[in-house]
C-alpha positions as CSV (number, residue, x, y, z in Angstrom):
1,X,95.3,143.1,92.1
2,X,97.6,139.7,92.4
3,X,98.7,137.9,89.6
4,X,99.4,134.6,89.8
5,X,101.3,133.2,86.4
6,X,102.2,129.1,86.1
7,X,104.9,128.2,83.8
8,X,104.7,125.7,81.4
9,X,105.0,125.0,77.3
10,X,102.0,125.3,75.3
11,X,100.6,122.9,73.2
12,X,98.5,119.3,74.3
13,X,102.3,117.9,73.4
14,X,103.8,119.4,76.8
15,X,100.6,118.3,78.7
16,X,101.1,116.7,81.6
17,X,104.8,116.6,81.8
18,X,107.2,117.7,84.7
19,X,108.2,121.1,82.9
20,X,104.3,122.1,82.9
21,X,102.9,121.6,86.9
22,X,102.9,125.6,87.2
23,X,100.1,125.1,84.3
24,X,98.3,122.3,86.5
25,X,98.3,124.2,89.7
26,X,96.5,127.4,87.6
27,X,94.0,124.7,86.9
28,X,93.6,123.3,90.5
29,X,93.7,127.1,91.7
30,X,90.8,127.9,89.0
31,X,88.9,124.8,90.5
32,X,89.3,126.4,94.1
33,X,88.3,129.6,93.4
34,X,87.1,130.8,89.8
35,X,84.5,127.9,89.3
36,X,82.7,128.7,86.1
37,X,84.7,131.6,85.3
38,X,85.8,131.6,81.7
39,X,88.9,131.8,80.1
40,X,90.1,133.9,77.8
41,X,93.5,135.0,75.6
42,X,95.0,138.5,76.8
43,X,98.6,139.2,77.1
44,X,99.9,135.9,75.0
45,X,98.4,134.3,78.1
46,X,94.9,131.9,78.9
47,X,93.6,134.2,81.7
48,X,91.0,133.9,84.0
49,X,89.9,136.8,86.1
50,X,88.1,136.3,89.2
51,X,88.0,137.5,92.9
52,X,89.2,136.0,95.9
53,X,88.1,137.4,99.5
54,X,87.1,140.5,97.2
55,X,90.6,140.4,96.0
56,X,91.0,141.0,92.1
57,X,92.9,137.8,91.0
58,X,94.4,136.9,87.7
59,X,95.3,133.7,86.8
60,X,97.5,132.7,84.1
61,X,99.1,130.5,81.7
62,X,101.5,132.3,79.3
63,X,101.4,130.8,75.8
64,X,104.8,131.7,74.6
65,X,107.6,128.9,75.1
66,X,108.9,128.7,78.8
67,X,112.0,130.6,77.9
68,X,109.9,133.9,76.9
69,X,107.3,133.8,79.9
70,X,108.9,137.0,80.6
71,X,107.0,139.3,78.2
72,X,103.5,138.2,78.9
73,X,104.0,138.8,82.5
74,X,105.7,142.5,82.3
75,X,102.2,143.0,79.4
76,X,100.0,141.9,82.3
77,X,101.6,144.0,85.1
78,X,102.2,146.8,83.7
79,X,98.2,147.0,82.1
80,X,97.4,146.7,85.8
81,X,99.7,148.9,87.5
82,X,100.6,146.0,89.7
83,X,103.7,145.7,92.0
84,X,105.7,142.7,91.0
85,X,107.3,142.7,94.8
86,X,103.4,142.4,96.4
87,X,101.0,141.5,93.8
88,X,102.8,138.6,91.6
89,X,103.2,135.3,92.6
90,X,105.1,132.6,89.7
91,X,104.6,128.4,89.6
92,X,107.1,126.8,88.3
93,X,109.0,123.1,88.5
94,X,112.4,122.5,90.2
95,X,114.7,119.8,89.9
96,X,116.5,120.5,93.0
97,X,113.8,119.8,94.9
98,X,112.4,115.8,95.5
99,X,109.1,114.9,93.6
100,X,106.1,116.2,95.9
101,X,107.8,119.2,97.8
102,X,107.0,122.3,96.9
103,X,108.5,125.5,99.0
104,X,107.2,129.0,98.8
105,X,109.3,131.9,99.3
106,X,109.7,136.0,98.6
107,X,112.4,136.6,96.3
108,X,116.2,134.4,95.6
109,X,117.8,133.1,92.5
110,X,115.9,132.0,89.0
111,X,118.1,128.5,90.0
112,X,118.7,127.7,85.9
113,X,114.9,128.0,85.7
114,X,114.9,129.4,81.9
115,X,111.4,130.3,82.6
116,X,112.5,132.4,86.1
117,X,115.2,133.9,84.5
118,X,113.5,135.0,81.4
119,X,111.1,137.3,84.1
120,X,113.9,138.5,85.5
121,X,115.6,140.0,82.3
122,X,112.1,141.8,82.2
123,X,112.0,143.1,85.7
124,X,115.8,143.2,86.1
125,X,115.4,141.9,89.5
126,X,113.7,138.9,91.7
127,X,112.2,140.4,94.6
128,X,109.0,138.7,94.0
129,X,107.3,135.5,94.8
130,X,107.8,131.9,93.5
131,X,106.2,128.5,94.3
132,X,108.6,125.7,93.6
133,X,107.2,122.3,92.9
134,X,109.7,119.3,93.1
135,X,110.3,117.4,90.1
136,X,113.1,115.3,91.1
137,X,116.6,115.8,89.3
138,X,117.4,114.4,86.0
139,X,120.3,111.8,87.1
140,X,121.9,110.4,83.9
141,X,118.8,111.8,81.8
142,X,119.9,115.0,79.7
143,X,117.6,118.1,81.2
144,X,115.9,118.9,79.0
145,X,114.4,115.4,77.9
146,X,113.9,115.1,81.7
147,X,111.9,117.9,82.3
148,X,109.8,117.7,79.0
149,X,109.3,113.9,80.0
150,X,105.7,112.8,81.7
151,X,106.1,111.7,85.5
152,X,107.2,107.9,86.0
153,X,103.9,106.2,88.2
154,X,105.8,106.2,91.5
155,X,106.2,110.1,90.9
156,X,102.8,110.6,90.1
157,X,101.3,109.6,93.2
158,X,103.6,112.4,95.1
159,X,103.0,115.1,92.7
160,X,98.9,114.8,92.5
161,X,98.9,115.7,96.7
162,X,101.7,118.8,95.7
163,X,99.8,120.2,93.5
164,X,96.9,120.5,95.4
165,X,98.9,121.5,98.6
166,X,100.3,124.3,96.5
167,X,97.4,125.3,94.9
168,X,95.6,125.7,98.6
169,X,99.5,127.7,99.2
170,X,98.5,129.8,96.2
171,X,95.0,131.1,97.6
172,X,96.7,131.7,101.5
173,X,98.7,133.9,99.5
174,X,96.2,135.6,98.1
175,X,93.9,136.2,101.3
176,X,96.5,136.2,103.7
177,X,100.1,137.3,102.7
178,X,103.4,136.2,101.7
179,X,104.5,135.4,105.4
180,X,101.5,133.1,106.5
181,X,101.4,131.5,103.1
182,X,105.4,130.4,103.6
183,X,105.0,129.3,107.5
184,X,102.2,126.9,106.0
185,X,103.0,125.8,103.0
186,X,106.8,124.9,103.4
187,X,105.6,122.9,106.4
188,X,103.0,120.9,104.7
189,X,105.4,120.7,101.3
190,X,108.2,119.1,103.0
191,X,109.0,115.6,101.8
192,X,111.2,112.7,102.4
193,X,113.6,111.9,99.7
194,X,113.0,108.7,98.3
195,X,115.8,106.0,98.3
């Protein structure tokens, strides 16, 4: 069983700003592999179950505020018995990396990701996988305005090719491990900073 969980805020309000891309890369990952699978509400989530290279796979968008992702995540483990260090795999945004990166990797620190951190209170640890999609950093822009903003044009045309590229990270994960999913994804998610 693999979960895979994107962050975001519910409500057509949060659509489409930076705080939300783990909610567009479940959508592109649905799109790659769960084509006509329906969606339904379990766990304070919109889930969709489907199979990947006869691997049981749950996507998911948790409908509780970013700050309380935690609980729908621990609901959906624990129902499957799944290993949070091998079967779970988070989306989130990061301000510390530049608009159109993303990096994949086992494990490390929730960074002041509310979202990340909220998971770990329920797990009390973070050995388990997260996908990191650049944002850019907020500059003289508070946060939290920053991060519930939309993108600016110039940032949308380098976050529509990361999401993809770490949607296509997300299924290698899936088939193929956490190992060969990191040697190409953080290859083909590296990104010049812009001046």
């Amino acid at each position: 069983m693999k979960l895979i969980v994107g962050l975001g805020n519910p409500g057509s309000k949060y659509n489409g700003t930076r705080h939300n891309v783990g909610f567009d890369v479940i959508d592109r990952i649905a799109n790659n592999i769960a084509m006509g699978e329906p969606a339904t509400t379990k766990f304070d989530s919109i889930i969709i179950e489907t199979r990947c290279n006869g691997e049981k796979t749950l996507l998911m968008k948790p409908q509780l505020f970013m700050n309380r992702s935690g609980s729908p995540v621990k609901q959906a483990l624990t129902f499957y018995k799944a290993d949070p260090a091998t079967d779970l795999l988070v989306i989130v945004d990061d301000i510390h990396l530049p608009c159109g990166a993303f990096r994949l990797r086992q494990g490390g620190s929730a960074g002041g990701h509310n979202g990340l951190s909220n998971i770990n209170n329920h797990f009390g640890n973070m050995n388990w996988s997260r996908l990191r999609i650049g944002v850019d950093e907020a500059g003289i822009i508070p946060q939290a305005d920053y991060v519930l903003g939309r993108f600016t044009p110039e940032q949308l045309e380098c976050i529509a090719p990361a999401l993809t590229g770490a949607a296509n990270a997300a299924s290698i994960w899936i088939t193929q491990g956490i190992d060969e999913a990191m040697n190409k994804c953080n290859e083909s998610g590296k990104t010049e900073t812009r001046n």
